[in-house]
C-alpha positions in Angstrom: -6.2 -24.9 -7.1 -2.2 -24.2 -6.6 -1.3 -21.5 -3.7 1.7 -20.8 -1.7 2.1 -22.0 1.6 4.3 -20.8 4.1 5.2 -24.4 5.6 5.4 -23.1 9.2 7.7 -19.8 9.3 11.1 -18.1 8.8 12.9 -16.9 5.4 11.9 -17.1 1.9 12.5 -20.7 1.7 10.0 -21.5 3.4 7.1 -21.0 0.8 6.2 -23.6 -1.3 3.4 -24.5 -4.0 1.0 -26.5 -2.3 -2.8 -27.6 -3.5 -6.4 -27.4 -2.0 -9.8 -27.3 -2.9 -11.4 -23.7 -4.4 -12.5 -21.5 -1.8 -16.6 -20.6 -2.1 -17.7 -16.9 -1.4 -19.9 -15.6 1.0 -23.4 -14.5 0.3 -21.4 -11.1 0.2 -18.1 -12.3 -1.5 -17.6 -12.9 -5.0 -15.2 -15.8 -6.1 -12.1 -14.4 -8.2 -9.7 -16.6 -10.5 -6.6 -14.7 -10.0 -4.1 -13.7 -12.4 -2.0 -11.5 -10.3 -1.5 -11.1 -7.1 0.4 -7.9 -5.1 3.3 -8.6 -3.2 3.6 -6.2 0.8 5.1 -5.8 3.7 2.6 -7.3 5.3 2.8 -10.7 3.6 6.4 -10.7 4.5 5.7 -10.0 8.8 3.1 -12.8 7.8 6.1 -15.7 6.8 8.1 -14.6 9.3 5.6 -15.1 11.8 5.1 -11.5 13.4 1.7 -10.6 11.7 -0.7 -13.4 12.2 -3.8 -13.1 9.8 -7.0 -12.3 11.8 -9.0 -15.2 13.2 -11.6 -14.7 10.4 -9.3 -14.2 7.5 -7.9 -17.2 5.0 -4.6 -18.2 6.2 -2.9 -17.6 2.8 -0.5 -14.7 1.9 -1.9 -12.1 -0.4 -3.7 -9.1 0.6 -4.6 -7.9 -3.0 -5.4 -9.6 -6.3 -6.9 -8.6 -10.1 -8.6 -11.3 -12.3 -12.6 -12.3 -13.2 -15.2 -13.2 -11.0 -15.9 -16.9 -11.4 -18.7 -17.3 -9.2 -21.2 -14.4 -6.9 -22.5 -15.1 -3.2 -26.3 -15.1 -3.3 -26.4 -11.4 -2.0 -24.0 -9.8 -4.5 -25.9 -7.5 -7.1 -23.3 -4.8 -8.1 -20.8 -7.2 -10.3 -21.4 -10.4 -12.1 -20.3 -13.3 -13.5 -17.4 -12.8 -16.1 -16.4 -9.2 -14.7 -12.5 -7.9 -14.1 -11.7 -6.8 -10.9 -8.9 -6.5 -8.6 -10.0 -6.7 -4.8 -8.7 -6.0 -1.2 -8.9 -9.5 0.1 -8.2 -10.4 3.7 -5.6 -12.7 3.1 -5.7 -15.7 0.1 -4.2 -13.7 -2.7 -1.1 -15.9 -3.5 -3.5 -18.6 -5.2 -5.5 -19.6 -8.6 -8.6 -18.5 -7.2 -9.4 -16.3 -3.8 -13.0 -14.7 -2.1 -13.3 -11.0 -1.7 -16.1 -9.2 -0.1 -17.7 -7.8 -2.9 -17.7 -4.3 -2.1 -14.2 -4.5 -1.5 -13.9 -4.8 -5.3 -13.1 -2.4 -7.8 -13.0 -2.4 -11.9 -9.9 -2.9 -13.6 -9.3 0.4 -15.2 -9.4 1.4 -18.8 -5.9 -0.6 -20.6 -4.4 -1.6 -17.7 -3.3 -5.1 -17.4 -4.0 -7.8 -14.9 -0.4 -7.0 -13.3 -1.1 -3.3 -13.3 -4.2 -3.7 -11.2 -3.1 -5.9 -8.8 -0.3 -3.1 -7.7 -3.4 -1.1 -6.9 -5.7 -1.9 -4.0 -3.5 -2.4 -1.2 -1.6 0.5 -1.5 -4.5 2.8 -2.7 -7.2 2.0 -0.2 -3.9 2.3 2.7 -2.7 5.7 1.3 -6.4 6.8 0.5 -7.6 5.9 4.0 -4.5 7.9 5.8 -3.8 10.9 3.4 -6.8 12.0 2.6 -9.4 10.6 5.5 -7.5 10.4 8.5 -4.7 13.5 7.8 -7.7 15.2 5.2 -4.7 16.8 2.9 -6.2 18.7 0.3 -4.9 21.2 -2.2 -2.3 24.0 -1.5 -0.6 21.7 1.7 2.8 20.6 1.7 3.6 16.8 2.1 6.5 14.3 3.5 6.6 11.2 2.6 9.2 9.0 4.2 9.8 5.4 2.0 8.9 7.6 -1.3 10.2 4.5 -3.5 8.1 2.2 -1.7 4.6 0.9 -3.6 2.8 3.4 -0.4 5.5 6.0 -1.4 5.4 6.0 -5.0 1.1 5.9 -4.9 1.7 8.7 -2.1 3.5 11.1 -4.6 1.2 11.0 -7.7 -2.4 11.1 -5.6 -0.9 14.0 -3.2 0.4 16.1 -6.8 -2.9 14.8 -8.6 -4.8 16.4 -5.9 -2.7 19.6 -5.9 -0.5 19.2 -2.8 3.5 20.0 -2.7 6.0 16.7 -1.7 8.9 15.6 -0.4 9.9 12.3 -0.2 13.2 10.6 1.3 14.9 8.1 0.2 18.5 6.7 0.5 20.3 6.8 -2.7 20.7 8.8 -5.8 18.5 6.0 -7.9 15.8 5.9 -5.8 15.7 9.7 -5.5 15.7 10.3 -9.1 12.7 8.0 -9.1 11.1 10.5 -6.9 12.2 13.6 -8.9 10.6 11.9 -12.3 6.9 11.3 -10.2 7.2 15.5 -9.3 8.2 15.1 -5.8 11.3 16.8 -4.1 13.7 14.0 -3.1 15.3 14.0 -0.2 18.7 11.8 0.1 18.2 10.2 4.0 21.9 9.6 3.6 23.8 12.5 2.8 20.9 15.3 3.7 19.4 15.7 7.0 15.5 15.9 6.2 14.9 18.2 8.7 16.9 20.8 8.1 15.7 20.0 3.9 12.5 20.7 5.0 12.8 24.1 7.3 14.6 25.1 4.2 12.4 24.8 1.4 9.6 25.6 3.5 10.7 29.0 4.7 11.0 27.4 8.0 7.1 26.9 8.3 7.6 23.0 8.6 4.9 20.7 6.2 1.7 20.3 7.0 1.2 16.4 6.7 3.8 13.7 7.4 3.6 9.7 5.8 6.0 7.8 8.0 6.8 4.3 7.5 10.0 4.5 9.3 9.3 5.1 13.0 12.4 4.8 15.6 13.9 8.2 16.1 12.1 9.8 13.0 8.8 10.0 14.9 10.6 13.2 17.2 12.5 14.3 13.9 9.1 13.9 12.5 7.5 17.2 15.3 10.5 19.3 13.9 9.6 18.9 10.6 6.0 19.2 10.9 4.3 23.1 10.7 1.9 24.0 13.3 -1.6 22.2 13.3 0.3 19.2 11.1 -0.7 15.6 10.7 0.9 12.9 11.1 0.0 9.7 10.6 2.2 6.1 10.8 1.8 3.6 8.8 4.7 1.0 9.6 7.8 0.9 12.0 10.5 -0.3 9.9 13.2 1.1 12.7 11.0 0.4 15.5 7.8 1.0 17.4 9.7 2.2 20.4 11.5 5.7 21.3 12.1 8.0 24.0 10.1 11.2 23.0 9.8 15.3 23.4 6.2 15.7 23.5 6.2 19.3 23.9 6.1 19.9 20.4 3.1 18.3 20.0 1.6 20.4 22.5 3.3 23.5 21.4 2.8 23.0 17.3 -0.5 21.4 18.2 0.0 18.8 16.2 -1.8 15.5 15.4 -0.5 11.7 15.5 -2.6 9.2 14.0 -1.5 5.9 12.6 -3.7 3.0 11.2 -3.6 -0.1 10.0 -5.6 -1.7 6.7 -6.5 -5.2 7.7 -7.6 -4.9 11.1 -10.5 -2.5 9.8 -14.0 -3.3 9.9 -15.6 -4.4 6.3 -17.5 -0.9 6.3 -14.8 1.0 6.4 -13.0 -0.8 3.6 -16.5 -0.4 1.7 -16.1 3.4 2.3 -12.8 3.7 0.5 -13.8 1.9 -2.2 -16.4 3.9 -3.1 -14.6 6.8 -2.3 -11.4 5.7 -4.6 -14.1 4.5 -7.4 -15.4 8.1 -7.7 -12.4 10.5 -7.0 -9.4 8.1 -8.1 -10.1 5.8 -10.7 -10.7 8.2 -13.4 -7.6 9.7 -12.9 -6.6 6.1 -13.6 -9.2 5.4 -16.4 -7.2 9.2 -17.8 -3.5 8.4 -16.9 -3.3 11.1 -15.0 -2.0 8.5 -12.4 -0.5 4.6 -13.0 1.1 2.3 -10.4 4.9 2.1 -10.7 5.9 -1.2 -10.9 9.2 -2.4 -9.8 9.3 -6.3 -11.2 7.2 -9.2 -11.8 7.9 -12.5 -11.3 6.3 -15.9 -12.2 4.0 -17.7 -9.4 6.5 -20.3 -9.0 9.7 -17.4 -8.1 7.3 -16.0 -5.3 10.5 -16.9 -2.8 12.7 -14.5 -5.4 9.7 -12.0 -5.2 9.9 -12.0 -1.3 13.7 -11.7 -1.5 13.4 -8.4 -3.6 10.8 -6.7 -1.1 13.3 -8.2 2.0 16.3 -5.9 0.0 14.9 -2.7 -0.2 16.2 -2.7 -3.4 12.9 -1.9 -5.1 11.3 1.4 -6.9 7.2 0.7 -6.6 5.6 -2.4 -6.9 6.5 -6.3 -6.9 3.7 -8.7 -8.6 3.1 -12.5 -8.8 1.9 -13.0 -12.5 -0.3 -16.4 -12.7 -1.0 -16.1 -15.8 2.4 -15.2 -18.1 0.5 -15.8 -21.8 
């Protein structure tokens, strides 16, 4: 099979197509022949050499994949031969065929394309796992979402509205926040508006009740003015920076919550969990279009430097995929 190697570390240039034999599954894995393949944040960390894969995870880039099961481990009884699915993998998505534990699999849903699926498990299972498990937002709460144009961001917005919550997203031009506006979110320009003081204001000065923050640096303390009493707030990512000097007397005072998590690290249970938690309370708001991934470009297996360079910009509104199979 073709996948991309990384050739050591550093920029985009460094990724190259390369050839090896087919992975086999597990007795608990099933054997996918991928047709797309998401493109994160993490993968990026990953090329660059800051985010080594666990020890027990395939050194390949790609966390998340859709295409048909090619072959079952001897233990799998829940999908077969012949089935589409896109997965969670831990690592091995940028190639022709990848393993996935089993029960991190889910079905394509009703019309969507290989491409459209393989924008979903990555940033479902991370924004299922955080919004709705860890912060447990439900119906009638208000929301912030920092990154809204991100794939976490714009998955963020629709679940959040789907399940009856208020948001606010920020983002840092008048494109981007537009993009935001069209989901049913309140945008929030980072640039010209100081989210804070957005916030107090259309919240009668209460503060929201759950904050997504992607950003870190000197947004985690901007973060406890923004937040109402008994808030959430969970981290995700530190794009400005794990490290900051910090008030914590309004977490004492508002009683508030921080959490953060990440997705990879996590034992296969818990991945299991979300899957069958997404399966029964998400997907048919997929199978319905109530809810679709918002996909910023695709590009062809061989442009995955070109795919890498639009995540590195920031430039993008949802989603970047690998397509491996353009016909």
């Amino acid at each position: 099979m073709r996948y991309i190697d990384t050739n050591g570390s550093g920029d985009a240039n460094v990724l190259r197509i390369c050839e090896a034999t087919v992975p086999q599954p597990a007795a608990q894995q099933v054997l996918i022949r991928v047709f797309a393949a998401g493109i994160n944040r993490p993968d990026i960390l990953q090329r660059q050499g800051l985010y080594p894969p666990p020890v027990d995870a395939s050194p390949i880039l790609g966390l998340e994949v859709a295409g048909e099961i090619t072959e079952i481990g001897k233990d799998v009884t829940n999908w077969k031969i012949g089935d589409k699915v896109c997965a969670l993998v831990n690592g091995g998505g940028y190639a022709e065929y990848a393993v996935a534990p089993a029960a991190q699999c889910l079905p394509i849903p009703d019309t969507f394309s290989f491409v459209q699926a393989a924008a979903l498990p990555e940033t479902f299972f991370t924004v299922w796992h955080n919004l709705f498990q860890r912060a447990k937002l439900k119906s009638g709460e208000t929301l912030l979402i920092h990154g809204g144009t991100s794939g976490i961001g714009t998955t963020a917005i629709q679940l959040a509205i789907a399940f009856g919550v208020k948001v606010f997203a920020t983002a840092g031009s008048v494109e981007k926040c537009q993009a935001i506006e069209s989901l049913g979110a309140v945008a929030i320009n980072y640039r010209e508006q100081d989210f804070v003081t957005e916030i107090k204001a259309q919240t009668q000065e209460r503060g929201v009740n759950v904050i997504l923050d992607m950003v870190g640096g000197d947004y985690i303390q901007r973060n406890f003015s923004a937040a109402a009493k008994d808030a959430r707030i969970v981290n995700i990512a530190f794009l400005n920076g794990s490290k900051t000097e910090l008030d914590l007397m309004p977490l004492m005072l508002k009683r508030l919550t921080l959490t953060g998590s990440t997705l990879r690290a996590q034992p296969p249970q818990i991945k299991a969990d979300i899957a069958k938690e997404l399966e029964e309370q998400v997907w048919p708001l997929l199978n319905n279009q109530t809810i679709k991934p918002l996909i910023d470009s695709v590009f062809a297996f061989e442009d995955v430097a070109k795919a890498h360079e639009r995540m590195e910009s920031s430039q993008h509104i949802g989603k970047i995929v690998l397509n491996l199979n353009p016909l």
